[in-house]
C-alpha positions in Angstrom: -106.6 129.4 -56.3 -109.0 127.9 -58.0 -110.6 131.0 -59.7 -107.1 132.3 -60.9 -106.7 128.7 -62.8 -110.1 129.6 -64.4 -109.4 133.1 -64.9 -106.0 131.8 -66.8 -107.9 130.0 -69.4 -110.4 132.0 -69.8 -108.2 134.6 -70.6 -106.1 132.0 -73.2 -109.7 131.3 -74.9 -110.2 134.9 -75.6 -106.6 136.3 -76.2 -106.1 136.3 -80.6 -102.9 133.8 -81.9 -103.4 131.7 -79.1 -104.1 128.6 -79.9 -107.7 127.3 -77.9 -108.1 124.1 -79.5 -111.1 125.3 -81.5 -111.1 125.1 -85.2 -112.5 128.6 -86.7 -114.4 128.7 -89.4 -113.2 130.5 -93.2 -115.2 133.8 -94.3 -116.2 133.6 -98.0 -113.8 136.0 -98.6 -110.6 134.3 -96.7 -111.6 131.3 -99.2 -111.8 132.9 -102.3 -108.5 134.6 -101.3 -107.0 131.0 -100.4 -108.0 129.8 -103.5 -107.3 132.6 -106.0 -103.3 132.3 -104.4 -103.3 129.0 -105.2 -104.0 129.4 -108.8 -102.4 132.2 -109.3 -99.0 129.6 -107.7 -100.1 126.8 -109.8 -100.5 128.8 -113.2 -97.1 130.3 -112.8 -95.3 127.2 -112.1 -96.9 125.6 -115.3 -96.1 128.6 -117.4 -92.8 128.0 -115.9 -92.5 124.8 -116.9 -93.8 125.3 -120.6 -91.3 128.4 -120.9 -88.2 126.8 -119.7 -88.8 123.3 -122.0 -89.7 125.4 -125.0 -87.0 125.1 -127.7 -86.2 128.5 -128.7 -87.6 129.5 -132.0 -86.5 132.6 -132.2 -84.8 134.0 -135.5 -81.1 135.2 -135.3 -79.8 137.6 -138.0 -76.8 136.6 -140.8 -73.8 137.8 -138.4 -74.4 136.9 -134.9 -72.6 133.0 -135.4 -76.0 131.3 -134.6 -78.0 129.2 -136.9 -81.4 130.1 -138.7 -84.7 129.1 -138.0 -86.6 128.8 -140.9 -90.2 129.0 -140.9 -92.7 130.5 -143.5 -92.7 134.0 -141.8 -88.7 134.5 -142.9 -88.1 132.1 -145.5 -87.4 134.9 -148.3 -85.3 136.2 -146.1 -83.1 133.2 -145.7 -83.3 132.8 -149.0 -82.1 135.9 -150.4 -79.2 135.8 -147.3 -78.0 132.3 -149.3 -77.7 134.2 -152.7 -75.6 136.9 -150.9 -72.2 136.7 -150.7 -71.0 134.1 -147.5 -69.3 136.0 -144.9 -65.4 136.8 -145.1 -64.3 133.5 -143.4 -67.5 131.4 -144.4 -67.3 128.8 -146.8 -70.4 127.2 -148.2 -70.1 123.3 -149.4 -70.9 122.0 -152.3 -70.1 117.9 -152.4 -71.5 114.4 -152.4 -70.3 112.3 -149.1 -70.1 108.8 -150.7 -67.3 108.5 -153.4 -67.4 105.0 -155.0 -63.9 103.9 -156.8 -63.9 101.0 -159.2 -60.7 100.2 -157.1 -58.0 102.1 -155.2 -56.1 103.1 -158.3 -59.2 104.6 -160.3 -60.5 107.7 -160.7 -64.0 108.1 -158.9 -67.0 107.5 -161.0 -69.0 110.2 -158.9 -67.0 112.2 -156.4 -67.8 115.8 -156.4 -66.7 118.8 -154.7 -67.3 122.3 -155.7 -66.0 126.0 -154.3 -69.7 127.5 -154.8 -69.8 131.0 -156.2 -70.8 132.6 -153.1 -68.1 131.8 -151.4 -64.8 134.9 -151.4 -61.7 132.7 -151.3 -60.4 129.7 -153.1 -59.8 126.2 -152.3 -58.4 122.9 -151.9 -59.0 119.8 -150.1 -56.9 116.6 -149.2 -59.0 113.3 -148.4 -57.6 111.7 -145.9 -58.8 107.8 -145.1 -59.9 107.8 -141.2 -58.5 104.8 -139.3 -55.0 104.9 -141.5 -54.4 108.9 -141.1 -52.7 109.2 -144.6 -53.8 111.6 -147.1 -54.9 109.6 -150.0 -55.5 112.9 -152.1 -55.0 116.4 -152.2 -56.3 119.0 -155.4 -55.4 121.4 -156.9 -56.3 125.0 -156.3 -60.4 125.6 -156.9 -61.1 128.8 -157.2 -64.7 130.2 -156.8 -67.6 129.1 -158.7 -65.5 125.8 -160.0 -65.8 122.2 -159.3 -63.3 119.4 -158.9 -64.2 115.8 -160.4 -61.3 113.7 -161.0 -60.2 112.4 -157.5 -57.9 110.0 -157.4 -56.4 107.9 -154.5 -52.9 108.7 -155.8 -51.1 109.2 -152.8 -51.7 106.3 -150.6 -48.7 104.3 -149.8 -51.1 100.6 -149.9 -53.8 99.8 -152.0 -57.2 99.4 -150.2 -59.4 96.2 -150.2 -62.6 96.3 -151.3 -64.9 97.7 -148.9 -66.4 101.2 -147.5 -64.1 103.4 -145.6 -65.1 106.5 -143.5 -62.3 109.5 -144.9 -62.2 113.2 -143.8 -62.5 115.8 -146.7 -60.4 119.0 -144.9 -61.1 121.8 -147.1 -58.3 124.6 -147.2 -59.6 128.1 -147.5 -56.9 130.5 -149.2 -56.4 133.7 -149.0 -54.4 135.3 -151.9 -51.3 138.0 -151.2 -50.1 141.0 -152.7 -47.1 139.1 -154.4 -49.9 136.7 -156.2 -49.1 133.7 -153.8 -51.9 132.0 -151.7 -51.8 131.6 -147.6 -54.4 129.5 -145.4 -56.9 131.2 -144.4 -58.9 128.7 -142.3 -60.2 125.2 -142.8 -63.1 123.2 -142.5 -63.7 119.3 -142.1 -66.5 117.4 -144.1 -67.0 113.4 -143.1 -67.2 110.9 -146.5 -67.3 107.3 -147.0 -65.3 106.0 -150.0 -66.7 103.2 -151.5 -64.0 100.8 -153.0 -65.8 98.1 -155.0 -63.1 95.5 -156.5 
């Protein structure tokens, strides 16, 4: 009995995967193989990392609804692209966003909005005070390449105290029909703070 015991682990010591309780050493090469898998695992979860919190820089074209970036490599190109024509639906602002009033029954001393000559339809705009949610002006018709100065808080129901009041300029985008009369188009909404000083 006692032979077939050592027989048994002398078998277990020389039979491969089976753990003996000896530590074997690494060959050169079983290092360098260790250690060029571990690299090649550590460099690709850094360029990982650097990928995925990139922001993305790269440039869209004029009609795919994204924005530009602008760098010095396409800057002509944006350029020349602003010069152009907007696109049929588009409308490019031209405006200040702080509109003073001497008080709430005078014209303004420096609003300005403009329908710029890019731009393929006409426009109007009603101002509407946020906070009170009554239109406190609306123009007249702008058409394109024209400005509009004389804003006047002519339709508010109470005057307004002195003070600066956040408003809403909603800009009207018209489309003209065959019989000569105008139908919206679309709209667009600008934030401005009116200024109301006595």
């Amino acid at each position: 009995m006692k032979n077939e015991k050592n027989t048994t682990a002398l078998i277990a010591e020389e039979s491969p995967g089976v753990p003996t309780g000896k530590k074997k050493k690494l060959t050169g090469t079983q290092k360098i193989l260790i250690i060029g898998f571990g690299l090649i695992i550590v460099t690709g979860i850094v360029l990982a990392i650097i990928l995925l919190n990139r922001p993305d820089k790269t440039p869209v074209g004029p009609n795919d609804g994204k924005n530009f970036v602008i760098d010095e490599n396409n800057l002509q190109e944006i350029v020349n692209l602003m010069e152009d024509k907007v696109s049929e639906g588009m409308f490019e602002c031209n405006m200040n966003t702080v509109w003073t009033f001497k008080d709430s029954n005078s014209v303004s001393s420096d609003a300005y909005v403009a329908n710029a000559h890019t731009n393929a339809k006409p426009v109007y705009f009603d101002l509407i005070i946020d906070g009170i949610d009554e239109v406190a002006f609306t123009s007249t018709l702008i058409p394109v390449g024209n400005q509009f100065m004389s804003i006047k808080l002519d339709k508010l129901t109470k005057k307004l105290n002195p003070g600066t009041y956040p408003a809403t300029c909603q800009y009207h985008l018209m489309d003209k029909q065959e019989d000569g009369t105008y139908k919206e188009y679309s709209t667009a909404a600008f934030s401005v703070n009116i200024i109301i000083q006595s």
